[in-house]
N, C-alpha and C positions, 0 to 999 in steps of 0.2 A: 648680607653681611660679608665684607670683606674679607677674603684671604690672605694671611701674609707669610713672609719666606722665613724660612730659618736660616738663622745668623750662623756664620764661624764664630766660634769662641775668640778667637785674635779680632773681631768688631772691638771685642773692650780697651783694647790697644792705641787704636786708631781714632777715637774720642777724644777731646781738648783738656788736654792735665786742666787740675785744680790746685790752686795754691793751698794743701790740706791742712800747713801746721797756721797760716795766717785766719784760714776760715775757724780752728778751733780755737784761736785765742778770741777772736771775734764773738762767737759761739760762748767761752765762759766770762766774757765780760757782759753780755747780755743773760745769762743764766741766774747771774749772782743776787738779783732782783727780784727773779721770776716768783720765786714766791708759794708756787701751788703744789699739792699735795698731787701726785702722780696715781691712779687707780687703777691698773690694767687686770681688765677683766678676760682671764685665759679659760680659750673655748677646751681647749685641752692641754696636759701637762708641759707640752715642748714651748711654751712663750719663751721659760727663763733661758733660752738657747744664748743670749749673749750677753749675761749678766752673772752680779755676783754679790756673796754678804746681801742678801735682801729676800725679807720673807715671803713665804707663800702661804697663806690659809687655803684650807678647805672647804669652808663653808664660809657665808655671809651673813651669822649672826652678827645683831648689834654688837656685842661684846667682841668677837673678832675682828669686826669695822674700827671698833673703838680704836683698839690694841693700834689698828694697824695706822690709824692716823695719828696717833699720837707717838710712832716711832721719831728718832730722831732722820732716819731715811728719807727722805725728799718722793719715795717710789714706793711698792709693796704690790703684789700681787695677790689678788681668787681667783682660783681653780674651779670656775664653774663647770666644765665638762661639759658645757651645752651641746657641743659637737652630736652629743650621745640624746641628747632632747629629743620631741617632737618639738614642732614649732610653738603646741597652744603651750609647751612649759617652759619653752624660751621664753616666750613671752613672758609670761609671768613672775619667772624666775628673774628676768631681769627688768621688772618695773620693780619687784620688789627689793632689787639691790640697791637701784640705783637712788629711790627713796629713802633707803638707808644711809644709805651713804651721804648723798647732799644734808639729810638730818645731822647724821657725826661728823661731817665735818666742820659744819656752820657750831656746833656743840664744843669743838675743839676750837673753832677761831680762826677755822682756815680756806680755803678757797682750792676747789677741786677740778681736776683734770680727768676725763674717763677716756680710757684708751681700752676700746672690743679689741685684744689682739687673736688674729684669727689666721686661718693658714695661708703658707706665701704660693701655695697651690691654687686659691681662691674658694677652697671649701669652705663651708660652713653656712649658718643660717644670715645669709646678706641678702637684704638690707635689715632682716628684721629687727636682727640684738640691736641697732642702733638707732632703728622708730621705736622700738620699745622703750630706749633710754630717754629718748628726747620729751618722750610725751611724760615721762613721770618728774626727766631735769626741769623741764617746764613748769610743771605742776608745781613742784615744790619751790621752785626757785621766782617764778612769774617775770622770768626773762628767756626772750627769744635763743633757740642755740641756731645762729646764722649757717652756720654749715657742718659739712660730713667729709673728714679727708679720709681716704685712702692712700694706705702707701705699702704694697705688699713687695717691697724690694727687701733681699735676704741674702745677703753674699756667702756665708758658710752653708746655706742649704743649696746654691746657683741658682738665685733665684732674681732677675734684672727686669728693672723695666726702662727702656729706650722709645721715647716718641709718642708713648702712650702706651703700647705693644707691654705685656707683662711677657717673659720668655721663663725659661726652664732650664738648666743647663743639663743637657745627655751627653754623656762624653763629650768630646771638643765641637758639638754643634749648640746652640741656642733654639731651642723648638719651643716655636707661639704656644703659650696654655695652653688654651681651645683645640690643640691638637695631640695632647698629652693625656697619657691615662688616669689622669686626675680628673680630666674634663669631663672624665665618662663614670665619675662617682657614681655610685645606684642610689646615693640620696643627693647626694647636692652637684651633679652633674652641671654643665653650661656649654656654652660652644663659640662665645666668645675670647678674643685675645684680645683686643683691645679696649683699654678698662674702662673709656666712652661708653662702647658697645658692650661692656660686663653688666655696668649699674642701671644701663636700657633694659636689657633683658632681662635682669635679676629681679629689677622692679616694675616689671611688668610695664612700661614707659615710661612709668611715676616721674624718672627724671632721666630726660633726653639727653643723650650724646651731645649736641649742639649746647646744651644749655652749661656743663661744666666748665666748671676753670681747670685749667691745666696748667702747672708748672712742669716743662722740658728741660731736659738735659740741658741744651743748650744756654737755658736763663740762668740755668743753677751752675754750670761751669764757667761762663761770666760772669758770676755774683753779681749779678743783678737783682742786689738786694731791696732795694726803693720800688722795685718795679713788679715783684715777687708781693713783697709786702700791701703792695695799693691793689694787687689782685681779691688779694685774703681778704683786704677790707670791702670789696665790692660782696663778698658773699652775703648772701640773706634766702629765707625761706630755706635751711640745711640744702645750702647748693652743694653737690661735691666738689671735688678740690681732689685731682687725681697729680699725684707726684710719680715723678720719674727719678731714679736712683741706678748708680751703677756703681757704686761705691760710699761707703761712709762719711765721706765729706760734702757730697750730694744732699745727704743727708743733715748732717749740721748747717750744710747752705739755706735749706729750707727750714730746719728749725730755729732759726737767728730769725726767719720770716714771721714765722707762728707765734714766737713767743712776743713779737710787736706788735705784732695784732692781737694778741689777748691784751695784751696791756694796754690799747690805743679801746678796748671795751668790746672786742669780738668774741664768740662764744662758739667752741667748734666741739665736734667729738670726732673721734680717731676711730679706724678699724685701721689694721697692719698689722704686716707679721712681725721677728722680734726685734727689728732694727731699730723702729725708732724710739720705742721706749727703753733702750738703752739710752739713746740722747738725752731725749725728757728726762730723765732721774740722774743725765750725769755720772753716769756707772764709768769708771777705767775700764780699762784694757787690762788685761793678766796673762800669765801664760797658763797652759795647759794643766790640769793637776795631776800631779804623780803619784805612785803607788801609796807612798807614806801622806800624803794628805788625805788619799781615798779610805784608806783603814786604821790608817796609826797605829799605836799598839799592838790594835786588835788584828794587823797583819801577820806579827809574829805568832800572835795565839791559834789565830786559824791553821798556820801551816804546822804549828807543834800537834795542835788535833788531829791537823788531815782530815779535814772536814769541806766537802766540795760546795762549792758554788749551784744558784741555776740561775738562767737563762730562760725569760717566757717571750712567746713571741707571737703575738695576736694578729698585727698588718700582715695583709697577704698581697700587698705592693709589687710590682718588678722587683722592684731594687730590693725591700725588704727578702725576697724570696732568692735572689744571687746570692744575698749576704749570708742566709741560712746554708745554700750549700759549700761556702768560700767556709765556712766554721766548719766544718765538718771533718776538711783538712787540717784543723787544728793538734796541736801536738801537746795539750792537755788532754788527758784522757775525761772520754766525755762519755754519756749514755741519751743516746738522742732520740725522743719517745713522741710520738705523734698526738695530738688529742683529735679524736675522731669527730669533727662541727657536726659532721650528717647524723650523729644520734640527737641532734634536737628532732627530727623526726618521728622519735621512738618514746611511747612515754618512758617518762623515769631515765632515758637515756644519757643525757646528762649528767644526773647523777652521779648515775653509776661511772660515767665515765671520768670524771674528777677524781673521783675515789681510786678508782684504778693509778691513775694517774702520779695523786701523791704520794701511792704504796711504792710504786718503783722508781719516782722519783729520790724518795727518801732513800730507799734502799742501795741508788747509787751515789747519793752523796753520803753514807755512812760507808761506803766501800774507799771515800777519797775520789771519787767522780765528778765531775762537773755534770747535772742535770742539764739538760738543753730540752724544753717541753714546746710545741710549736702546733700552731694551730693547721689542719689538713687543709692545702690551701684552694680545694675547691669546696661550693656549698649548693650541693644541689636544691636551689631554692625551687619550689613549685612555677610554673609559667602562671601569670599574669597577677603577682604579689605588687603590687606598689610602692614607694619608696617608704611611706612612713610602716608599712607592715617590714617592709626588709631593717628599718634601723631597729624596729622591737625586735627581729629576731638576732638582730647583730648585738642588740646589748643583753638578749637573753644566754648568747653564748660567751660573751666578756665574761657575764658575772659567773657564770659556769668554768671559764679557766683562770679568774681572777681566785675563784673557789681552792683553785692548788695553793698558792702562795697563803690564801689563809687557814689552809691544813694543814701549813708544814709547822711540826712540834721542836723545831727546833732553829734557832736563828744561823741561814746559811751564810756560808764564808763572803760571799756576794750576791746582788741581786740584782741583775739585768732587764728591763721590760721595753719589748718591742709593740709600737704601735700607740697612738692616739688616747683611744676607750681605753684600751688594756693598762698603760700605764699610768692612769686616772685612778679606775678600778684596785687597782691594786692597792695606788697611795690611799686611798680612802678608805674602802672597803676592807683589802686584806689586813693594811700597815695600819689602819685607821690611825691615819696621820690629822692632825689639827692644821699644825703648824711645821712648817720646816725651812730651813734654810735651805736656799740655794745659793751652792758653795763653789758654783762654778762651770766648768766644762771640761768632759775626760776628751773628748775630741771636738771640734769645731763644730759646734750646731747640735752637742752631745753634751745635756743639761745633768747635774747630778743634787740631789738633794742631802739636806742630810738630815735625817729623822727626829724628830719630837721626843722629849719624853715618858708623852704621853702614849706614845706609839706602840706597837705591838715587838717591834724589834728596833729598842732605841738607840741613837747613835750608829745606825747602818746609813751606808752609802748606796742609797738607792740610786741609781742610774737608767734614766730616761730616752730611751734611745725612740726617734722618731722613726716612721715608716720610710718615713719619704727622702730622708737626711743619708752622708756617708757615700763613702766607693766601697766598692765589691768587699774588701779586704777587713775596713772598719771595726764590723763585730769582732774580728775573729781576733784584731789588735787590743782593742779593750778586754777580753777574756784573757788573752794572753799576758796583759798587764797586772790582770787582777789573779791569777790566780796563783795561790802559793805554791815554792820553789819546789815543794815535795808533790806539789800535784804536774809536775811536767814528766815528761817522760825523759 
């Protein structure tokens, strides 16, 4: 397997401009036609990182399916959380969606699009959610799906791909995946960077490096759209179809491709992170949301309570773990409370340790305190556990500190959740959310929803903060944003 270097971040510089606003008129006069019901199926809550006004369910009942295809939105997402699966309930979870789904939507009149959006790190269970899909779109549809694109380019998270190479951005360097601490996940680990060599190894050879198509940079900053397009159409037997992005219009170059080739009767499915189904659905651009969008009203009312916020934070990432101690420095006054993971060790330990937890959580947000509850970020796991024995005890402990946010008897001024699982857990389990909107982004790749009525605490501004997303500083600005005037010092 080959090695490759890391890039300077000034590489993106020295690239061949795109003609961006020509490519996106291009891009919506090919759109206006497209036709199809957009269905991104998110492994965990961070998808809606670059989108906006467009629902999220939680579950994949009929009845949710229905709902969601018969919106007037071109787009919609479920929140499967597979991330948190084993493989035999990926599996099954998503034969049984995806049969739902091609059922509702042929039931509504419409013709469907499934996008696995999955992390731009390359976790999660690949290739499986997308053999799982194919074999049930098949089924039910009794037409071939020709290919499998990838395209895990993510510009608010520094996430590029050049040449084939997926990169990472760490400070002003581009570091190959395969050499990232992602690549060393304990469940879905890899050691490729180049996403040839990803989909070889991921699938066990199933589909050789040499055999993909590849769209490059270079075709797609020529628009060389004819040429792009007559690739697409060569697919068959779900070849992959690996794209390269280093920017959004990259992007649109290659979905002016896609959408010809669906129409010319090609049939593909999607895994990528959240970029391109911001294209697919035609979602704008917006700016940032501000205090008074995140709370409304209910900003004033919080700071006349004095009633503090928390903060949970499940990833124990680098990045996630700089950002924990850059908040600490905060100049809201906060009570920062560790949950102890190592009592999953102990029977009953857990428990007990939740409990604790949301006694003195509570206690400092009725003092006007901001809670900050954080998972201890080592886990002494026993020597020689396996991956699928380490994801049961990582979601044995999720549901154990997701357990805080559903004990707290009172709806906090804010609610911040760090990490993947954790901020799944929460939306479901603690908020037992159905449905919500997502309303946007409080920072760039920093997703916020806003709660159901049916929800536990309706009409809150739940905020999705990814592990892996953000500079050092990030959390500490979102907290700073949100928390009322009388809670500063």
């Amino acid at each position: 397997m080959e090695q490759y270097s890391r890039l300077p971040i000034s590489v993106l510089e020295s690239l061949p401009e795109a003609d961006g606003e020509e490519i996106h008129r291009i891009y919506q006069e090919e759109w206006k036609d497209f036709g199809r019901k957009v269905l991104v199926l998110d492994d965990d809550p961070t998808g809606i990182q670059t989108v906006h006004d467009v629902s999220v369910y939680t579950d994949w009942s009929e009845q949710s399916l229905e709902e969601g295809m018969q919106e007037e939105n071109s787009l919609f997402f479920v929140l499967t959380n597979s991330r948190s699966f084993s493989a035999s309930q990926t599996e099954k979870e998503h034969k049984i969606l995806a049969e739902r789904a091609v059922k509702g939507a042929a039931a509504c009149g419409k013709k469907l699009l499934l996008v696995s959006r999955g992390d731009s790190t390359l976790r999660g269970h690949y290739p499986l959610e997308l053999e799982a899909l194919r074999e049930a779109v098949e089924q039910q549809t009794g037409r071939p799906v020709h290919g499998q694109i990838l395209c895990p380019f993510f510009r608010e998270g520094g996430r590029y791909t050049i040449n084939s190479v997926h990169y990472v951005k760490e400070g002003d360097m581009l570091v190959p995946a395969g050499q990232t601490e992602f690549a060393r996940d304990k469940t879905f680990g890899y050691h490729s960077s180049h996403l040839g060599e990803y989909v070889e190894e991921k699938s066990g050879g199933r589909y050789r490096k040499e055999d993909s198509i590849y769209i490059t940079l270079s075709m797609l900053r020529a628009q060389k759209l004819e040429e792009i397009t007559q690739l697409l159409l060569q697919a068959e037997n779900f070849r992959p179809v690996l794209v390269d992005a280093a920017a959004q219009s990259d992007v649109e170059t290659f979905a002016i491709c896609l959408l010809r080739a669906t129409k010319a009767g090609k049939d593909f499915l999607i895994r990528s992170a959240a970029a391109l189904p911001k294209v697919l659905g035609n979602i704008s651009d917006r700016p940032l949301l501000d205090r008074q969008e995140l709370l409304g009203a209910e900003a004033d009312e919080a700071a006349g309570e004095n009633y503090g916020g928390i903060v949970l934070i499940g990833s124990h990432v680098k990045k996630t773990t700089l950002q924990l101690e850059e908040l600490k420095k905060t100049r809201v006054p906060a009570e920062f409370l560790e949950f102890n993971v190592n009592t999953c060790f102990r029977k009953g330990g857990l428990a007990e340790e939740t409990r604790r937890v949301i006694r003195e959580a509570e206690e400092a947000m009725n003092r006007g305190k901001m809670a900050v509850v954080y998972t201890s970020r080592t886990l002494l796991a026993p020597e020689g556990m396996n991956g699928e024995e380490k994801l049961k005890l990582s979601v044995e402990i999720s549901d154990a500190v997701t357990g805080v946010i559903a004990g707290l008897h009172r709806k906090p001024a804010f609610l911040i959740a760090k990490g993947g699982i954790t901020s799944s857990d929460v939306g479901t389990k603690a908020l037992k959310v159905r449905k919500a909107l997502a309303a946007g982004q409080v920072q760039p790749g920093i997703p916020v929803w806003k709660t159901g009525p049916e929800s536990r605490f309706p009409g809150l501004a739940y905020i999705i903060f990814p592990g892996n997303v953000g500079e050092t500083d990030t959390l500490k600005k979102i907290v700073e944003l949100l928390a009322p005037a009388s809670l500063e010092e």
